[in-house]
Steps between C-alpha positions, in 0.01 A plus 500: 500500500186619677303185376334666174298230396290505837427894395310308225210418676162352399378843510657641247597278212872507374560697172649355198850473484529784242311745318707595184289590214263346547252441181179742535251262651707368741599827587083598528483123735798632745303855475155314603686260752685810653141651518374254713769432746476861573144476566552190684813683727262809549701692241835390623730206309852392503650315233826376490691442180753249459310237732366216292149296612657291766620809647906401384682807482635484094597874489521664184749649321546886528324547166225305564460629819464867351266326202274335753479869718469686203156234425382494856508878481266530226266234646514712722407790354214351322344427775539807662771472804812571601851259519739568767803223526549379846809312475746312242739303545761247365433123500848364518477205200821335352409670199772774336219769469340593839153460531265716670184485701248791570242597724158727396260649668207593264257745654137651381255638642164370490287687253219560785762627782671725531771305663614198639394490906704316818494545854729466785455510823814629697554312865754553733607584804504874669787638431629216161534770263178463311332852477894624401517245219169558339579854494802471346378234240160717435699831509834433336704671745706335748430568889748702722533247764245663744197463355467759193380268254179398700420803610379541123224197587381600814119588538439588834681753735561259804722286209703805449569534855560145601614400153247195545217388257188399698270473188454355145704720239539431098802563334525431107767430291473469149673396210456534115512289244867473492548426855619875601338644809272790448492643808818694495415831359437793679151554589347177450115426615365156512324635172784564299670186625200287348485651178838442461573140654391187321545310827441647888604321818249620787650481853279446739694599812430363792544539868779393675430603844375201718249683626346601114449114423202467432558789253726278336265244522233658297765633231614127483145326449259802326757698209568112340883550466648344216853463710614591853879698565609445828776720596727416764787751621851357461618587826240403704376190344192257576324721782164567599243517307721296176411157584105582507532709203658153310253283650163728409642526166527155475153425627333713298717301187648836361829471362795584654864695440696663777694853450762515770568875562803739647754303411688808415517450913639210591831290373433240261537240750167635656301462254598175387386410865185666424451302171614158608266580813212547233609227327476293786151608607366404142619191481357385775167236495264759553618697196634281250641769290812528280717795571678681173719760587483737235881652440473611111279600255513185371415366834191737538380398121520150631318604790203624353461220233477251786322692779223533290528127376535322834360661789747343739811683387593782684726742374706722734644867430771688687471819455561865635299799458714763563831387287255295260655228500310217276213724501536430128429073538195566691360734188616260254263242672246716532440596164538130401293326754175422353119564567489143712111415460519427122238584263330180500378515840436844471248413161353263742442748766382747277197292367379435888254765594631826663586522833727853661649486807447861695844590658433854544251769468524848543245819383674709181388774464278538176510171414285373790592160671812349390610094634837348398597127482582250259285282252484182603307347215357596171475800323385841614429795293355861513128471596492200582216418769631283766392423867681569841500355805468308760372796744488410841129352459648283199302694204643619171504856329413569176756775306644572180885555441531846363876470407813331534813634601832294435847644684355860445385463188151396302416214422230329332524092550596339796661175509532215754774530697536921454494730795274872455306695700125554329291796541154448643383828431204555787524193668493561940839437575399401854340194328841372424776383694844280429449108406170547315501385156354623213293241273317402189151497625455156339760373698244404819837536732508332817558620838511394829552527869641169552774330292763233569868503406806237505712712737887456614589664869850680411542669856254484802567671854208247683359219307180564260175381535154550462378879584826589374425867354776582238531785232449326131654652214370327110606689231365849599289401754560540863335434792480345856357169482410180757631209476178300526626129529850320462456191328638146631680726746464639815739748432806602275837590568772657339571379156143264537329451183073483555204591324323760707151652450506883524198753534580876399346694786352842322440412176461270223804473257506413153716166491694215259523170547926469479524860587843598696460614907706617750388508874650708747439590846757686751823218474254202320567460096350298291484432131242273271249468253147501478343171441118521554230748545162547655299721235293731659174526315327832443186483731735431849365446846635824670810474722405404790249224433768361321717483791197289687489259269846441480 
């Protein structure tokens, strides 16, 4: 028994015991209750049949069970979304008629998206695996044991040749409505895969290389992933970069699982070794998570229930991408894992005032100016007129969204919490640059040179003081900063906690109190949160007075 009741979290209420004919208006209340869980899971429910209030498992009798389906499928159906059953099974009762239990997952898209959105960012170490197994998940065919599968992701021609990914790629994987991948035909574009999948995965994958970490860095703090896969390789274990990999993930407070890959190398004993050496590392203080190795499909629908419940369970795969071994657990959990930042933070979010973060901007031809990023609050929509900034001198721009572009296709209304790239039709492109932020104009946002954070010293070559200049990444912002003061301490050493005062040193940054940042300079790493600024107001002594005074 994989503990059933606990699936039946406070987050989404247990369904009746049965559902056999029921009388027409309490079949228009389950309709209307089924209605609002799924806007309350971001279109996604399960409901499991057979488990009474308390969360006791009664089971029903074959009959019933078929009754209560046949009822939850045209719930279902008036409400617009698709049933697909994830598991039943036999609750062993002294009673002469067996009784069953089942599993649903209930799935609709949102009337004003096209589909349901996650990311994950993909860690892990050079040579784990993880470029293979995203190419076989994303591409449906399995890899050839030297590399063929990737080969299929790769973006630049140095990857080819080294068979190394330096940069940030995107993969997608999507599934419909009934929990089938969509990507498997033959010529699929990222287009046809949206119109056809009711819910997409985004990879973000990130670099493994030690010497691409800041890379990883940015992917980590500015895309907002939803989860983080780290992939370790069977055969060689915990190396490298692994250990940092867990520990930025778990400073940044993204949710964990670990695929561990090639096993289709190694005897079973290995990779035991490999998972009781995980197992080991995430139980420790510092971690505090739960390790559930995920052998069955059962195991994997367990998996995703809890994940996204209790962010301290970690489930662990074992599979291999070129005989495919339990490729098929890790897509179960995909398509059941759900959108983690539910609705009602999201509504909450969406009535702040706007605020983009610029990730990227590039020049398209006849469209003018393009940036990409992700909403960070409120709403956006075509023509809206919004401000940009800080430039170097702290001002903001005036300019007008033109239109909105969602995974390669239009799209009118932006929501908190959505990633696009917006076309700014004439706007100078050499006005712009990563880790400005896009505003409301009412919104008065603050920026400064100075700000202090509540900082923890994870690794330091020499010990850290004032004058200190390190590289400070928040969100999408980067840039070298000076530590200005240390206070109540002279200076910090490894694994120190402080609050330091930091001054950017070419430019003003837009900021949040509680904001995530990571520090880094040659061997020093740090990680905190901002816990005070120093406003800069519009009409600023310039530069260098400043530097008198102070």
């Amino acid at each position: 028994n994989m503990g059933m009741s606990s699936l039946v979290s406070a987050s989404s209420p247990p369904l009746q015991l049965k559902l056999i004919d029921p009388t027409q208006y309490r079949f228009e209340h389950l309709a209307t209750q089924m209605k609002w869980r799924l806007q309350e899971g971001r279109g996604e429910a399960v409901y499991q049949i057979g488990v009474d209030d308390n969360g006791m498992l009664v089971g029903l009798s074959e009959e019933d069970l078929r009754s209560s389906l046949k009822t939850l499928g045209r719930m279902a159906e008036k409400v617009g979304a698709d049933i697909t059953i994830l598991r039943e099974r036999e609750v062993d009762h002294d009673a002469d008629i067996p009784r069953k239990i089942a599993e649903v997952l209930i799935r609709k898209v949102p009337d004003d998206q096209q589909f349901l959105d996650l990311r994950v960012a993909v860690l892990g170490n050079v040579d784990s695996g993880k470029s293979t197994l995203l190419g076989v998940l994303t591409q449906g065919e399995l890899d050839n044991g030297r590399g063929r599968a990737r080969l299929n992701l790769f973006r630049h021609l140095h990857e080819i040749q080294t068979g190394r990914t330096s940069s940030i790629s995107f993969e997608i994987l999507g599934f419909n409505s009934k929990g089938e991948v969509v990507n498997y035909s033959e010529s699929r574009t990222a287009e046809e895969i949206c119109e056809s999948a009711s819910k997409m995965i985004t990879f973000i994958d990130l670099a493994g290389h030690h010497k691409y970490l800041k890379t990883t860095i940015f992917g980590l703090t500015s895309y907002c992933p939803d989860f983080a896969m780290l992939v370790v390789s069977a055969n060689t274990g915990i190396a490298g970069t692994t250990r940092e990999h867990l520990g930025l993930a778990m400073a940044l407070k993204v949710p964990i699982f670990i695929v561990v890959s090639k096993v289709d190398l190694c005897k079973r004993e290995t990779v035991e070794r490999t998972v009781r050496q995980l197992e080991r590392i995430l139980k420790q203080p510092g971690c505090n998570k739960v390790p559930l190795v995920v052998s069955t499909a059962d195991d994997a629908v367990t998996a995703a229930q809890q994940f996204a419940q209790s962010p301290s369970i970690t489930p662990i795969f074992t599979v291999s991408s070129v005989s495919g071994e339990s490729l098929n657990l890790l897509k179960v959990f995909f398509n059941i894992i759900p959108p983690l930042s539910n609705s009602k933070e999201q509504e909450e979010l969406m009535q702040q005032l706007t605020e983009f973060q610029v990730d990227e901007i590039y020049t398209v031809p006849d469209v003018g100016t393009v940036v990409g990023g992700t909403l960070y609050s409120g709403i956006c929509r075509e023509g809206e007129q919004l401000v940009v900034g800080p430039t170097d001198s702290g001002q903001f721009l005036k300019l007008t969204v033109c239109s909105i572009q969602r995974n390669r296709s239009a799209c009118r209304v932006l929501r908190a919490g959505q990633a696009a790239t917006l076309a700014l039709d004439t706007f100078d492109r050499s006005l712009l640059r990563k880790g400005m932020v896009m505003v409301s104009p009412e919104m008065n946002p603050t920026i400064c040179w100075l700000f202090e954070a509540e900082i923890v010293l994870l690794f330091h070559a020499k010990t850290f003081h004032k004058g200190f200049q390190v590289t400070v990444h928040v969100g999408n912002i980067r840039q070298t900063a000076t530590v200005k003061a240390v206070h109540g301490k002279e200076e910090l050493r490894t694994g120190e906690k402080a609050v330091v005062c930091f001054k950017f040193i070419k430019h003003p940054e837009y900021l949040k109190v509680g904001a995530k940042l990571l520090f880094r300079e040659g061997a020093t790493k740090g990680i905190g949160q901002v816990t005070k600024l120093q406003p800069v107001s519009q009409s600023q002594p310039s530069q260098s007075e400043e530097e008198d005074e102070a």
